[in-house]
N, C-alpha and C positions, 0 to 999 in steps of 0.2 A: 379793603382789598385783600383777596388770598396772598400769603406767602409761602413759598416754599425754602426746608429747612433742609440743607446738602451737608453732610457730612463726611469727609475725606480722612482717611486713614493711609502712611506712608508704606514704607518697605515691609511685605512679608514673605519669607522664605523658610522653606521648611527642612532645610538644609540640617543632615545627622535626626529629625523630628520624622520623619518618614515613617520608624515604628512604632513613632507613641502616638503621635496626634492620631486621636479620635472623638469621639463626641463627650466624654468627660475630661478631656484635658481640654478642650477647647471652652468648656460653659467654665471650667476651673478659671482659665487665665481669662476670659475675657467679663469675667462676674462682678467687676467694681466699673467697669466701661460700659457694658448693657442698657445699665437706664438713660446714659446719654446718648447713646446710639438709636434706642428703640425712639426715639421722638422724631427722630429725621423721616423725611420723607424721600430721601433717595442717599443712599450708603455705597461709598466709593473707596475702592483698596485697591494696593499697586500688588501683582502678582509675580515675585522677580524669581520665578523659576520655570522650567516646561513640566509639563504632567506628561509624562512617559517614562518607559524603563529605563536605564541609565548606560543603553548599548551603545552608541554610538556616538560620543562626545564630537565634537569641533576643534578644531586645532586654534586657541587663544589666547590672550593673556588672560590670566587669571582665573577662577574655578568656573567645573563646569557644574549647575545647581539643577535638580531635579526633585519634584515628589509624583507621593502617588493619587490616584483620581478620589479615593476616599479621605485622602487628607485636606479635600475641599468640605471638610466637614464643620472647618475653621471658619471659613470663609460664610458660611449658612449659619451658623451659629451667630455669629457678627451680624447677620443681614443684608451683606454684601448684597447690592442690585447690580454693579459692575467693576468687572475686572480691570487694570488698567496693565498692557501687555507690552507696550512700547519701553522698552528698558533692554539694558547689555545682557541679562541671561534668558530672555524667551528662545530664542534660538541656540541656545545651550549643544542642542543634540540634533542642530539641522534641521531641512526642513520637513523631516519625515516626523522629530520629534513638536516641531512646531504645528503642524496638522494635528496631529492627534491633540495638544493643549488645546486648539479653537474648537475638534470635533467635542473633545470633552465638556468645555464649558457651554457649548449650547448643549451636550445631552443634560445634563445636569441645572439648566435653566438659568445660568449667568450671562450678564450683558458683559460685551468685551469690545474695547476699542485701542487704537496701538503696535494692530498687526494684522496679517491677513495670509490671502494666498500668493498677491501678487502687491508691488509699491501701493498700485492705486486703491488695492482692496482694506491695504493698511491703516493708509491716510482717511478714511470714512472716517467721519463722525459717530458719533453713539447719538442716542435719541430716547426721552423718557416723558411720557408726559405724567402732570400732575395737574392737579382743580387751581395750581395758580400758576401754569402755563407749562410751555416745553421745554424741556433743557438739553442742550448739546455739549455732550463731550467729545473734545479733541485731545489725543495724548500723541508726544512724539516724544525719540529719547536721543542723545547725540550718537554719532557714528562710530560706534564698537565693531564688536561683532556679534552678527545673526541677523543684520539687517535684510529687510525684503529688496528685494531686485525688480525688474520689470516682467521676469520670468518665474520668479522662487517666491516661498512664500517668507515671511522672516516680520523684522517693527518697523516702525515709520520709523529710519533715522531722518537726522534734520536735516531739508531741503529747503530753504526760507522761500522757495515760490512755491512750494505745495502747501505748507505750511498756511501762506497767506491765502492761497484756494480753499485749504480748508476751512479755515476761519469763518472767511467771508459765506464759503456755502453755510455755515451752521447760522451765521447770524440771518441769512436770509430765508431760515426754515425752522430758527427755535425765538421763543423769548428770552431767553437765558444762555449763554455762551461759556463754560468751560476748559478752560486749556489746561492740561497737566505735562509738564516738561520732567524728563528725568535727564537729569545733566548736573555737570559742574564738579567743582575739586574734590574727592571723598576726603573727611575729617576736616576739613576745613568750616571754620564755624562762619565766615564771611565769605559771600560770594564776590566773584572777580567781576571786574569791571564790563566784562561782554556779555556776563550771565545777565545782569543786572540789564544793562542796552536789550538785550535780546528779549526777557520777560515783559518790558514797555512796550517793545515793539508789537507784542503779542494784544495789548490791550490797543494799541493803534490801530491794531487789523481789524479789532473789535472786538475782542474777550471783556466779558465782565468782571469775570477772575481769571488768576494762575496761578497755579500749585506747582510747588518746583517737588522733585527728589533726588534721590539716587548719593549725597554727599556723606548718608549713615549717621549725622549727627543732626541736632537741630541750629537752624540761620532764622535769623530774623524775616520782617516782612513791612509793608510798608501799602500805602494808599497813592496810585499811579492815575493822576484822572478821575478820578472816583473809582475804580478798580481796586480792589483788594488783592495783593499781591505777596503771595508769601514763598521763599525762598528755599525752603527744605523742610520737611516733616520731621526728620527721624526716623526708626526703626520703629516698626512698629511690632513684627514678630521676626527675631531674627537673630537664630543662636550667633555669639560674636564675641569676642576676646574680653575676657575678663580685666583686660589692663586699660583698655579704652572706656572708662565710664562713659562719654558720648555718644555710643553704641546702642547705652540703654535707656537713652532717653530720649522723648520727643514729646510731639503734643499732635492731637489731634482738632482738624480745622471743621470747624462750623462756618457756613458759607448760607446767609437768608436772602432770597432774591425775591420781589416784588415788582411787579411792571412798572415804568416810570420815575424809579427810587434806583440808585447807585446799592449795590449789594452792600450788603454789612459783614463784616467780622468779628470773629470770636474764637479766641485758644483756649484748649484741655491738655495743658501739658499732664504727663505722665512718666515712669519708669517701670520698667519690668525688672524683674531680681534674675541673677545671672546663670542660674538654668535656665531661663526660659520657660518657666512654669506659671508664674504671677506677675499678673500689669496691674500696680497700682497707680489711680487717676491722684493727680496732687489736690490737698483739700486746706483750705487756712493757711498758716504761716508757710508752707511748704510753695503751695500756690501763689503766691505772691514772690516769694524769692524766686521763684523760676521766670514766674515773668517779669517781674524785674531784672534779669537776666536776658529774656530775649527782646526786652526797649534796648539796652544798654547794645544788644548784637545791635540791633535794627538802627538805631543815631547812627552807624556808619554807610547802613547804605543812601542817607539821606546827603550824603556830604560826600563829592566824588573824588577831592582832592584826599580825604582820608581814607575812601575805597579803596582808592591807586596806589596809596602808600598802604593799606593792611595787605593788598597784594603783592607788592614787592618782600614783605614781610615773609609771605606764604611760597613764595620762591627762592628763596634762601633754602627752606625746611624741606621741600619735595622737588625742586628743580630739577637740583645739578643729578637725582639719581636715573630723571628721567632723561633730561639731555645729554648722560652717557652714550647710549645706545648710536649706532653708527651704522650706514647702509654700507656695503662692501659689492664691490663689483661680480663678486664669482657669484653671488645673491642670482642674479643672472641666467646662471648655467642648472641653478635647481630644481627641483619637481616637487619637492617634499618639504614642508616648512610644519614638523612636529609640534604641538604646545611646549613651550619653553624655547624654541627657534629665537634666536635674536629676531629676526626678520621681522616677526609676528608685534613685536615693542616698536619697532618701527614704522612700520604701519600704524600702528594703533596712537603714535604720537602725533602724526602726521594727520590721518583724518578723524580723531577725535577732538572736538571743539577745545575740552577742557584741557588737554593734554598743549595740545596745537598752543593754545594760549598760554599757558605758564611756560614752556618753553621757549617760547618766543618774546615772552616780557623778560622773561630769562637773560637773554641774550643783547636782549636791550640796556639791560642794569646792567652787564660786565662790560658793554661797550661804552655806556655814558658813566661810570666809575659810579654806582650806585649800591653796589651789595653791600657795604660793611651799614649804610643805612640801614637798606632790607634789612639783614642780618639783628641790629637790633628791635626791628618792629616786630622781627620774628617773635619773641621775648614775650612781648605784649599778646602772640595767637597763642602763644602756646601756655598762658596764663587764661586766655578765654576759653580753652578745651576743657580747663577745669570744670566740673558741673557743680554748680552752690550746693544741688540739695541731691 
């Protein structure tokens, strides 16, 4: 029986690359990854920027990232079949810059799923068929900012009832079901306990697979049901602080799906060197310490009483700077909440999943006297950030 070979590639942004990237810098960095990519039968990369000019930013936490329409020259190069657009910067520059990203990647001939004109146009599935059947992608990302409204155009933030509407429409119009989630804690090498719930419940609805991002480094993954479930990719192009080696590394997911057969898995971990000019794929001794490295991530998400305590760990390290932040009543009387606004941290702690939850496990460990534990499991994350190779 035909199988079909998926290939997932994580975070690419082209953030300060805007004047180089062109068609030999792109055949440059992606020249040791090509022959593994050219055997798939459908080529999947998350897109975390808008393709438009950089006039009109959003007021947010955090950077606003943009390229330009010729810098999808990267993305062609690669073989990209579809874009994945549900993530915190598609909406970077509104929705005037989020139209122009969708108009571009259909003039340019990219499938894209993750965003739209309006919520419901967001939440569609993607749809590709092959000789060993159909596959649907669903991507959704938690609730930042630039999301779509009922009116605006912007990404599927998470709504766990659309979420499960879309699901179920893909399984009842594909052979194959794809979820791609961008969420959960950045640089944290273990996902928290509600990433982990929330990814199962995806394969409940009815995903074969799920591809997590958005945390910048690489997490482990694990077999949920017969579901192949992996937790974070890593960066896949994406200039990033030279002090954070986990930045520069990830792996890319091979995903074979056949009718009647439970999908199979397969990792390509890799690193790129820190301009951002060369992705080396890992080959021999190299390959094997890394993923030895990501079984060693992965044992914990198999074990939830270890989860919950590498989480508390993890809110020791990044809590207390987010549970700073304070809502004030004259908040109230304003019109105007600038990027950098306290307001804007507030919000975004409030209805961002990942945020919402460390703060709240947060405050749970200071209530039941639990930090000086966390505090040493911290110890132990921040000895796993290390990269072996």
């Amino acid at each position: 029986m035909a199988k079909m070979t998926v290939m997932v590639m994580g975070d690419v942004c082209m953030e300060k690359k805007q004047d180089l990237m062109d068609e030999a810098y792109a055949k440059s960095y992606l020249a040791e990854c090509l022959p593994l990519l050219s055997r798939a039968d459908v080529r999947i990369a998350n897109l975390e920027n808008a393709i438009c000019a950089p006039e009109h930013p959003i007021a947010k936490c955090g950077p606003n990232l943009w390229q330009r329409p010729e810098n999808m020259v990267f993305f062609k190069e690669a073989g990209v079949d579809c874009c994945i657009l549900a993530n915190n910067h598609t909406g970077d520059f509104g929705p005037d810059g989020l139209v122009n990203t969708l108009r571009e990647l259909d003039a340019q001939g990219f499938g894209r799923v993750g965003a739209g004109m309006d919520l419901d146009d967001a939440y569609k599935p993607w749809y590709t068929d092959t000789p060993a059947g159909r596959l649907a992608v669903c991507a959704f990302c938690e609730n930042e900012f630039g999301g779509a409204t009922l009116d605006l155009p912007g990404s599927a933030g998470f709504d766990l009832h659309r979420v499960s509407c879309a699901i179920r429409e893909a399984r009842a119009h594909a052979d194959f079901v794809l979820v791609v989630m961008h969420g959960g804690n950045e640089h944290n090498p273990i996902p928290s306990p509600n990433v982990v719930a929330r990814y199962r419940t995806f394969v409940d609805f009815g995903a074969d697979a799920v591809v997590g991002m958005h945390p910048h480094c690489p997490q482990g993954f694990e077999t949920y049901r017969g579901a192949p479930i992996v937790y974070s990719l890593g960066n896949f192009f994406f200039r990033w602080n030279a002090n954070d080696p986990g930045g520069f590394r990830g792996y890319i997911v091979e995903l074979t799906f056949e009718k009647k057969k439970p999908a199979a898995l397969a990792v390509h971990p890799y690193r790129y060197n820190d301009d951002t000019t060369k992705l080396h794929l890992f080959g021999g001794a190299e390959r094997e310490t890394m993923l030895a490295y990501l079984d060693r991530l992965s044992a914990y998400i198999k074990d939830e009483r270890e989860l919950r305590r590498m989480f508390d760990g993890w809110c020791t390290i990044t809590g207390p700077s987010h549970a700073a932040y304070a809502y004030k009543e004259e908040y109230l009387e304003q019109n105007d909440f600038p990027t950098g606004h306290p307001m804007l941290a507030v919000r975004n702690i409030r209805t961002c999943e990942a945020h919402n939850e460390l703060v709240t496990n947060l405050s749970r460990m200071i209530i039941e006297g639990r930090v000086e534990e966390g505090r040493k499991t911290a110890l132990e994350i921040k000895e796993l950030q290390i990269m072996p190779v």
